[in-house]
N, C-alpha and C positions, 0 to 999 in steps of 0.2 A: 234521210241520211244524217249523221250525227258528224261525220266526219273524225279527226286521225285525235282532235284532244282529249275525249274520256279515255284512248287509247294511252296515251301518255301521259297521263295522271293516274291513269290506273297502273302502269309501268315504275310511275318515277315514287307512287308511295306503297306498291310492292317491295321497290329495293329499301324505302327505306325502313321499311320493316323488317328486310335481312339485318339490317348495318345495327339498328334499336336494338333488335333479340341478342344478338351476335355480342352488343356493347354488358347487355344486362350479364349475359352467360360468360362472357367475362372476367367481369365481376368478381366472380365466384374461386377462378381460375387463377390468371395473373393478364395485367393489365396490353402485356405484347401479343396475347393472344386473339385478340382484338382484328377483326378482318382490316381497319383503316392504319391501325398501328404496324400489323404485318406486313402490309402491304407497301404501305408509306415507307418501313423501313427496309423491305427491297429494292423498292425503287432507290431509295438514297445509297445503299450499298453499290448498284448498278451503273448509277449515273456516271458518265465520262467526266472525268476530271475536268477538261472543259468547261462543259458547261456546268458544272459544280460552279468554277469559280468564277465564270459569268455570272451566273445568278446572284453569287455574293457579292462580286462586284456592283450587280445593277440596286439590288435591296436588303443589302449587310445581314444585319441579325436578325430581317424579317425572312427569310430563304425558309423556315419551316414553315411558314404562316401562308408564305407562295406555294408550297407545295399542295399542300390541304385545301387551296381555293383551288388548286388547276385538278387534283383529284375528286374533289366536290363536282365540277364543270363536269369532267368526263365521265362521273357517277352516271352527272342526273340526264345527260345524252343517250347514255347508254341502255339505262333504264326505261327511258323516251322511247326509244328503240324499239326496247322488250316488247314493252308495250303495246308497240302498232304491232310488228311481225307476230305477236303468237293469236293464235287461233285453235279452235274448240279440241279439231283434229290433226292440225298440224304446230304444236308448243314450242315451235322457236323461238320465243321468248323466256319458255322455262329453262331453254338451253344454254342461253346465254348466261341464267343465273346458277347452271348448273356449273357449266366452266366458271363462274367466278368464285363460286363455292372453294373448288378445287383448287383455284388458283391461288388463293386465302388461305387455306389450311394448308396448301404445301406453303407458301411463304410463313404460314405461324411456328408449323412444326420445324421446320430447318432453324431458326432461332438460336441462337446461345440460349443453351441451361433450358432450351422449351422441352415437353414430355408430351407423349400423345397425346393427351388431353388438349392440346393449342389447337388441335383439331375442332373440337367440338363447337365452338362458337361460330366459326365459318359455316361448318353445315347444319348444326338446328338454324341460325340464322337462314340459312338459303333452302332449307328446305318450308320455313313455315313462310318464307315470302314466297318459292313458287304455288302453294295451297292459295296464298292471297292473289297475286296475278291471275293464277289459274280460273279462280272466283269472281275477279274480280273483270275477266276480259268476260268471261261467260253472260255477265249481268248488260254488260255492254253489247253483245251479239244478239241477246233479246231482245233489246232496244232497238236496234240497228231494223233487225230481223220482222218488225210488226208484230212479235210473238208473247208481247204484254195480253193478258184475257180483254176482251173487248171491254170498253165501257158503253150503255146506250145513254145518249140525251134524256131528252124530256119527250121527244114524239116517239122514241121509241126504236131510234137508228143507233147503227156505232157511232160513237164520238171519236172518230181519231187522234184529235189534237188531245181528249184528256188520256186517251192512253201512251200516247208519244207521253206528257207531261207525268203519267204513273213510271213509264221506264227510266228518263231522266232521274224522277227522283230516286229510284233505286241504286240506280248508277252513284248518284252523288252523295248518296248514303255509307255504300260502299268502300267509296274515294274517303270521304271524312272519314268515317269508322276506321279503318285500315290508317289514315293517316297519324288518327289520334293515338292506337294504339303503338304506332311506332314511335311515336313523341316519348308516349308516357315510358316505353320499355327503354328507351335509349337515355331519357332524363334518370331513373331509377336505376341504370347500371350506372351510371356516370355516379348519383349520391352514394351507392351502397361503394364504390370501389372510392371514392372520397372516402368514406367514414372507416374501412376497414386498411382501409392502406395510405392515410396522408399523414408524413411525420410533422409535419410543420409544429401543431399542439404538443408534441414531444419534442421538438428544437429550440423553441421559445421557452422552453421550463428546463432547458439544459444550461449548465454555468461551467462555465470553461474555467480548468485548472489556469491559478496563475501561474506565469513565466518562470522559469528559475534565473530564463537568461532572456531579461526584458528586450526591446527592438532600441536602439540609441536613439535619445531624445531627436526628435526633428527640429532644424533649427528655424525661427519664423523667416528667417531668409530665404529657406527654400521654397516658399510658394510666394511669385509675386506680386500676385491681387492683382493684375494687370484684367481690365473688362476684356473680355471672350479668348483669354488666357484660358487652359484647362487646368483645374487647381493640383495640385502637388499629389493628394490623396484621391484617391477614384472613389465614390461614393457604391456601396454593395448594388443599389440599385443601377447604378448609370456603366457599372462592370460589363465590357462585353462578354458575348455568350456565342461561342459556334463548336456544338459537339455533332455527335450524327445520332444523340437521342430526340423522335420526337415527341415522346410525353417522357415527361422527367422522370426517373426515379425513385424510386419513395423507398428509401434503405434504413431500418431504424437499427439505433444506438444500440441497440441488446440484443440484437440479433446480429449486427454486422462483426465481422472479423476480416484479417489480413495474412494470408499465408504466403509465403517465404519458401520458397522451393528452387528446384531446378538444380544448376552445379553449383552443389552447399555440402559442407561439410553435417548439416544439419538442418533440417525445415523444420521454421518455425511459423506456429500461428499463435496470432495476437487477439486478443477482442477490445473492445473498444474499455472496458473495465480496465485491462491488463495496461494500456497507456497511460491512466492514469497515475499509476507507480514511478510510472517515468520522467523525468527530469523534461521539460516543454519549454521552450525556446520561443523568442518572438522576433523576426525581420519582417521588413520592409522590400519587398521586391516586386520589382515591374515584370507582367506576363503579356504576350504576343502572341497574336496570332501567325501563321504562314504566311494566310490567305490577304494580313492586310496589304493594300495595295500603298504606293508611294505617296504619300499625303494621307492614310486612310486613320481611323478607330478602333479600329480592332486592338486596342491596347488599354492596358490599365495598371496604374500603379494602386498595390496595398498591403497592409500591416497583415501579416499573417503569423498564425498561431500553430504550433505542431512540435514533431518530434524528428531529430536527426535521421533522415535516409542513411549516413555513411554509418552510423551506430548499430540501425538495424540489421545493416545487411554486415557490418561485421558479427554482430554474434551469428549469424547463419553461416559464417568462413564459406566464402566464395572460393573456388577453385581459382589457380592460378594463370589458368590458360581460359578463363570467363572473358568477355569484353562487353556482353547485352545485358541490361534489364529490362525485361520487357512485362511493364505493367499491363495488368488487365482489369476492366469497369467490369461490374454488375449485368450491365447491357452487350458484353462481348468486346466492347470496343479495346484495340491495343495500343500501346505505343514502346516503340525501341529507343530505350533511351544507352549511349555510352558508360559504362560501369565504370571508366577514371572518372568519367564528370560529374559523377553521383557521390565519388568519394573522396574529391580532390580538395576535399578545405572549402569550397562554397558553402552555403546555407541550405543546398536541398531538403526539402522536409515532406515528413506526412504531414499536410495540415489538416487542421480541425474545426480552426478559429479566422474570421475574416474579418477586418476593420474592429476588432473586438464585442464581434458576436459568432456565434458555432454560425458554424459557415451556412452559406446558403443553402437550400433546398437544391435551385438548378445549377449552380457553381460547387457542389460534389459533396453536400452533407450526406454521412457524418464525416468520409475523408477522402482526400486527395492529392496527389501529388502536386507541390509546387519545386520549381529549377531552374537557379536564378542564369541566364545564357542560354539557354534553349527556347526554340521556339517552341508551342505548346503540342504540337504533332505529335514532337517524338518525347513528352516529359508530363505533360501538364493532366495526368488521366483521372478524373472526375469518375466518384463512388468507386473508390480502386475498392480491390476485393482480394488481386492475386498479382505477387511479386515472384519472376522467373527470373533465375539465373542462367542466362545462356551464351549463346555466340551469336556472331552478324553472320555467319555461315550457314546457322542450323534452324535461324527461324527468322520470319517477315512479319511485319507491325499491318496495321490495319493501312494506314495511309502512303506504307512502303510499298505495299502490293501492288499500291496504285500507280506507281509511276513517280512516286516522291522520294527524293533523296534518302538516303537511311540515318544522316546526323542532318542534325537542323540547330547546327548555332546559330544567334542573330545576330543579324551585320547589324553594322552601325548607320543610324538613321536618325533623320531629324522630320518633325512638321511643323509649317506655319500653321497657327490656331488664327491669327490675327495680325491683320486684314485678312476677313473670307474675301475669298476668288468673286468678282466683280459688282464688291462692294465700293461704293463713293467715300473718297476720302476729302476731307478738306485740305490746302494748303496750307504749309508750313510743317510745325513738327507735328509728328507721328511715329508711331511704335508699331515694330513687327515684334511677334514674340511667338512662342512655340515652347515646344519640348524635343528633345533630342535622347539618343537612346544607345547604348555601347553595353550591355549588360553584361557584367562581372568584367568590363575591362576600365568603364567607367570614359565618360567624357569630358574632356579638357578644354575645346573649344567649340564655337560655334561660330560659320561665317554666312554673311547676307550680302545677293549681289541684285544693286537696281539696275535691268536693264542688260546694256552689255560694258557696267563698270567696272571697276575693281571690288576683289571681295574685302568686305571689313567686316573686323570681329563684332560679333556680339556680346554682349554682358550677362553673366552665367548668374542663377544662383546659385544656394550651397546647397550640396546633397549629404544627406546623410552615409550613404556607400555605394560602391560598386556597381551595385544592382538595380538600383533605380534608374528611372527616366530625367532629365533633368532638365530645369525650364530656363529662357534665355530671351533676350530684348536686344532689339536695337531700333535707336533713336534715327529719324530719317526726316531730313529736311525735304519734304513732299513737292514739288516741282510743279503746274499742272497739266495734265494729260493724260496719255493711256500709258502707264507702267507694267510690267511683270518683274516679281520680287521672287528670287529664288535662294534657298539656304542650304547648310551643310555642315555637318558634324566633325567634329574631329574627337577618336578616342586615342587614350593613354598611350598608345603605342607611336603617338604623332602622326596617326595617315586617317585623312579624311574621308567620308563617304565616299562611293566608288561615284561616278557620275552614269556610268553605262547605265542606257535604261533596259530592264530585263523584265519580264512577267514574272507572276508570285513561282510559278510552277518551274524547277523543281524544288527549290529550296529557299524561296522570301525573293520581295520584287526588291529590285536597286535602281537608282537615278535620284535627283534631286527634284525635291518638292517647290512647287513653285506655284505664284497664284497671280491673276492680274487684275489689276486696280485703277478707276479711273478717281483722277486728282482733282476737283475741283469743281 
């Protein structure tokens, strides 16, 4: 008896022989065509909002990285599976791979922008793994079966043990062979789709037109060096990230363009050349997620580079009964944003340029929408490609569908950065400090309360406008024990954060952030 392992080894590097071929072929195609890409990005279209935002709640910006471990997991069980169940004359384990075949190329093909061909790497993939399964269980039934040719000893009998030891080693030939080749197919679709599709070497040799209309100088008062303070400017690297692509896009500069359509007087399409002509603007603006939670990260302030939204979409003369614009990514994704808010005098832009380099790869090079008061749902849409002119009537955003608000301004919100939640403080003075956030209405105050005191103001710095985040201290005669410190914003309008505590869903969490600290 060999038992159910060469059985599932023979299953688990069957499949990955599908997933190897599937990656290579490809390759060849376009990168969503990809049975783990199609798939992955079904299931993320699918997922209940819920547990969407559980997940992010439990491991923020790792949520794609979670997903690809728990589909790995259920890959290699499944395959496991295949494995033991199929047999010589009964191939339920080819059927397994048959349905995922299936299941793969209709998730490829239903795609934004996919064409029949999103087919093909699903099933040459799942067809030359079930040849390998099929093969590869067979080699194992011989083993199993006694049906290795005998070998004799030395007097001249069968040796069973070296024939048991000749079927092994086929088995395990097998297993490696089939393992290897899925290694190498799946490492060589990986390089060849790197070397034909990564713009990175073409963003790094890009130089951003400069400003006509620079961002106003930052004053060093706005950032206050205070330790575990988060600094004024978000650094591109340390920029959160939550889109619903999970392999980036690779969109290059001479190929991409921006069309202007829907209820227009006139559509227009742009290329990334044609912006150059254009007059490019530089601000400062803090962007947010939905999803962050009350105290959360999901936010970052920066210097961005681009061209007037309200400009653009005036030469296209909007109809006068329009309220939507509803951008569209590369990868399908949408978002509804309000058409006075795009042209009311704020700074919305096509950016290009972040912290003063062409924008990031996975933050939307070569462009993307930034909007300073909006959450990023309905504004912020990364590799835009397609600007609609529409109505809230006549069409629904990607995350509207879902159960999300259809405007998403940001309320007003503050966090403590410092003191983290059940860090040791020593006695006497000490500093809570944070950032607060009222975008495009701007923040006037900030208050801290120890305990169950009275609130007292905190100490602002300067912000350069509107639309940033802006950072704030206060000094606190530390007492010792077990404290909680909690704060709160006040924007322009005089009214402070709401206190109600709410979940993100449907439109941004509210209640005051608080953290607790033991003194001494």
């Amino acid at each position: 008896m060999t038992g159910t392992g060469p059985r599932v080894a023979g299953g688990i590097v069957a499949a990955g022989l599908v997933v190897g071929v599937a990656e290579l072929v490809a390759a060849t195609i376009a990168p969503g065509s990809a049975p783990l890409a199609a798939v992955g990005s079904a299931v993320v279209d699918r997922t209940p909002v819920a547990v969407r935002e559980w997940v992010i709640g439990a491991v923020g910006t790792d949520d794609k990285l979670l997903l690809f471990v728990v589909m790995g997991v259920v890959a290699v069980i499944v395959a496991g599976i295949a494995g033991v169940v199929e047999r010589g004359g009964r191939p339920l384990g080819s059927a397994l791979f048959v349905v995922f075949g299936i299941l793969a190329a209709a998730a490829a093909v239903t795609r934004p922008g996919a064409s029949w061909t999103w087919v093909l790497p699903s099933v040459i993939g799942a067809g030359l793994g079930i040849v390998a399964l099929r093969r590869l269980i067979h080699r194992v039934e011989i083993w199993e079966s006694d049906a290795v040719p005998a070998i004799e000893n030395a007097s001249g009998a069968a040796d069973s043990d070296a024939r048991s030891a000749v079927g092994r080693r086929q088995v395990i030939r097998g297993v490696v062979g089939v393992g290897v080749l899925a290694a190498v197919a799946g490492l060589a679709g990986r390089v060849l789709g790197t070397r034909t599709r990564n713009v990175a070497p073409e963003r790094a040799a890009l130089r951003l037109p400069v400003p006509n209309s620079p961002a106003p100088p930052i004053d060093p008062a706005a950032d206050l060096r205070i330790p575990g303070l988060t600094p004024f400017l978000t650094d591109n690297g340390d920029f959160y990230r939550i889109d619903t692509a999970l392999f980036v896009p690779q969109v290059s500069a001479d190929t991409w363009s921006l069309r202007i359509h829907g209820m227009v007087d006139r559509e227009i399409r742009l290329s990334y050349a044609d912006l150059a002509a254009r007059p490019a603007v530089e601000r400062v603006v803090t962007l947010m997620c939905v999803s962050n939670p009350v105290g959360g990260d999901l936010i970052g302030n920066a210097r961005w580079l681009g061209y007037r939204l309200a400009d653009l979409i005036a030469e296209a003369g909007p109809h006068p009964d329009a309220d939507m614009v509803l951008s569209r990514s590369t990868d399908g994704f949408t978002a509804g944003s309000p058409l006075a808010t795009l042209v009311d005098g704020r700074d919305a832009l096509l950016a290009i340029g972040m912290n003063g380099q062409p924008l990031p790869v996975e933050h939307g090079y070569p462009a993307r929408l930034v909007v300073p008061g909006l959450y990023g749902y309905v504004s912020a849409t990364k590799w835009v490609t397609e600007i609609e002119i529409t109505r809230f009537d006549r069409a629904q955003a990607y995350w509207t569908k879902r159960g999300w608000s259809a405007y998403g301004p940001i309320k007003t919100g503050t966090r403590i950065d410092t003191p983290g939640g059940g860090r040791n403080v020593k006695p006497g003075r000490a500093t809570v400090a944070g950032v607060a956030w009222a975008q495009h209405r701007g923040i006037t105050g900030v208050e801290v309360q120890i305990d169950s005191g009275p609130w007292q103001s905190a100490r602002l710095a300067a912000v350069p406008s509107l639309d940033t985040w802006r950072q704030w201290a206060y000094d606190w005669d530390a007492a010792p024990g077990l404290h909680t410190v909690r704060a709160r914003a006040i924007d322009e309008t005089g009214r402070p954060q709401t206190a109600e505590v709410r979940d993100v869903l449907p439109d941004g969490a509210t209640g005051y952030p608080s953290v607790t600290v033991r003194v001494g």
